[in-house]
C-alpha positions in Angstrom: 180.9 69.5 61.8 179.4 72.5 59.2 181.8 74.3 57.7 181.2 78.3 58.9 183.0 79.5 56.2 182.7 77.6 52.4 184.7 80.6 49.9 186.9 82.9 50.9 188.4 86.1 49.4 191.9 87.0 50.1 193.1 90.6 48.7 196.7 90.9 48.7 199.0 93.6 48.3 202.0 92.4 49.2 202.4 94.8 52.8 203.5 93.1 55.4 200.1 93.8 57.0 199.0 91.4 53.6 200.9 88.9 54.5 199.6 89.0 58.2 196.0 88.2 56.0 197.3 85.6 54.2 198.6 83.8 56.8 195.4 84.3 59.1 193.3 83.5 56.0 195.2 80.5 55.2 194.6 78.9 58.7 190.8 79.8 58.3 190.7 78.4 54.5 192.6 75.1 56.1 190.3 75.1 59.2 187.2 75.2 57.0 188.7 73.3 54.2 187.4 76.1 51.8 187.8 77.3 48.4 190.3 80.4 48.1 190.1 83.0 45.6 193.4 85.8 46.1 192.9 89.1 44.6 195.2 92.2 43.8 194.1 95.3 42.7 195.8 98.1 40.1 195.0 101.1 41.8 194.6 104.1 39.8 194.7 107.3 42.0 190.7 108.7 41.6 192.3 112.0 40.8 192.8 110.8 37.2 188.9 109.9 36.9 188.8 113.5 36.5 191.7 114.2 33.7 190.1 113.4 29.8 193.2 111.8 28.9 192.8 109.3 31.8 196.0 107.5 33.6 199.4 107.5 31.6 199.4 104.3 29.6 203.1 103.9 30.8 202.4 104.0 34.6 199.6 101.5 34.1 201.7 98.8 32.3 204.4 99.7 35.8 201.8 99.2 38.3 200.1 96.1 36.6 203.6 94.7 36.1 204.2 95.0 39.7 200.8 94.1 41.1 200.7 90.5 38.7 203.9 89.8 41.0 202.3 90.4 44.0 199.7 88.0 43.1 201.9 85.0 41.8 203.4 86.0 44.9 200.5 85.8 46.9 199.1 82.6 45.1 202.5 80.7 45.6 202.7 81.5 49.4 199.2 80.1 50.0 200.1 77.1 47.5 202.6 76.4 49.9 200.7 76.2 52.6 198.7 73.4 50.7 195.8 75.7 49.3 194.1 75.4 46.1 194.1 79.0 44.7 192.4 80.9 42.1 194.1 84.6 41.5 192.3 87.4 39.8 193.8 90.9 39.3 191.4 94.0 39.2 192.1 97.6 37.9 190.2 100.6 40.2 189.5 100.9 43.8 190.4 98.5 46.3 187.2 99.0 48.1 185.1 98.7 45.3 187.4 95.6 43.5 187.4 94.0 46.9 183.1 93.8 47.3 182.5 93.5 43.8 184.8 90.2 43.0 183.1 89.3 47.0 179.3 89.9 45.2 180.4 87.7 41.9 182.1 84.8 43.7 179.3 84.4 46.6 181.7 84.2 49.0 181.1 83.8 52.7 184.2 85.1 54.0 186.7 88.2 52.9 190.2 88.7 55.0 192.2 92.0 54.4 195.6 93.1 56.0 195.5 96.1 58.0 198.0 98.2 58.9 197.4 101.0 61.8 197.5 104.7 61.1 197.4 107.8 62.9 194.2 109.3 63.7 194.1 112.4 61.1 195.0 110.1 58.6 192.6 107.8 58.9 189.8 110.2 59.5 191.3 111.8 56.3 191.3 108.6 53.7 189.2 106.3 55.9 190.1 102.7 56.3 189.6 99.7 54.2 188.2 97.7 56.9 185.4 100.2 57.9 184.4 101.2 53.9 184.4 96.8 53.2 181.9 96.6 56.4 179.7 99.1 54.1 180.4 97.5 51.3 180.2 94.0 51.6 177.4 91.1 52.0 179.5 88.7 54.3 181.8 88.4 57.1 185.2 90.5 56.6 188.4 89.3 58.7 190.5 92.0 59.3 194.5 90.8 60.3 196.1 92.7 62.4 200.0 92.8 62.4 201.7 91.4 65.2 204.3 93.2 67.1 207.6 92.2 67.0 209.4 89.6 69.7 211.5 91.6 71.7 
């Protein structure tokens, strides 16, 4: 049988909607016996593409502090799952980070967490899902997150 899906791309940032992802992603990667690449991305609020001094050194150190943990997090959670996994870590837009790493790795398949919004909000700052469909080259998972048991 041909394997549908050969590299996959996993962005990760640590939500709970992320770890729907990974989990989803992980039975796909398993499934297809693919190659996995997990990414997390520094985000630096585009408001400070505008300031000449650029972002505060200080807060940049914080967030890439905190989003290398998300991705040993990330990496070790689909390592447990018996994954080979290559983790990279990007600085800018999600959107951007997510279809350009896609573009340089040739992959075939991209999986993102979602998690649902209100209507004004999303109309507001868009969704992730929607931009990556404009963005990317290949096929784009999107996990939802499952309610609850009751």
């Amino acid at each position: 049988m041909e394997r549908l899906y050969q590299r996959i791309l996993m962005a990760f940032d640590g939500s709970e909607g992320g770890r729907q992802a990974l989990a989803q992603g992980a039975q796909v990667a398993r499934q297809n016996e693919a190659t996995v690449d997990l990414l997390a991305v520094v985000r630096i609020p585009s408001t400070y593409g505008f300031i000449e001094a650029g972002y505060p050194e200080h807060l940049l150190d914080d967030e890439t502090a905190r989003i290398d943990g998300v991705l040993n997090e990330g990496v070790r959670l689909l390592r447990e799952q018996g994954l080979t996994v290559n983790g990279h870590r990007r600085i800018g837009e999600p959107v951007l980070e997510i279809s350009r790493l896609a573009r340089e790795l040739d992959v075939d398949l991209v999986v993102v967490g979602h998690r649902p919004r209100g209507r004004l909000a999303r109309w507001w700052h868009g969704s992730v899902g929607t931009t990556l469909l404009d963005e990317l080259e290949c096929s784009i998972l999107v996990a939802m997150p499952r309610e609850p048991a009751e």
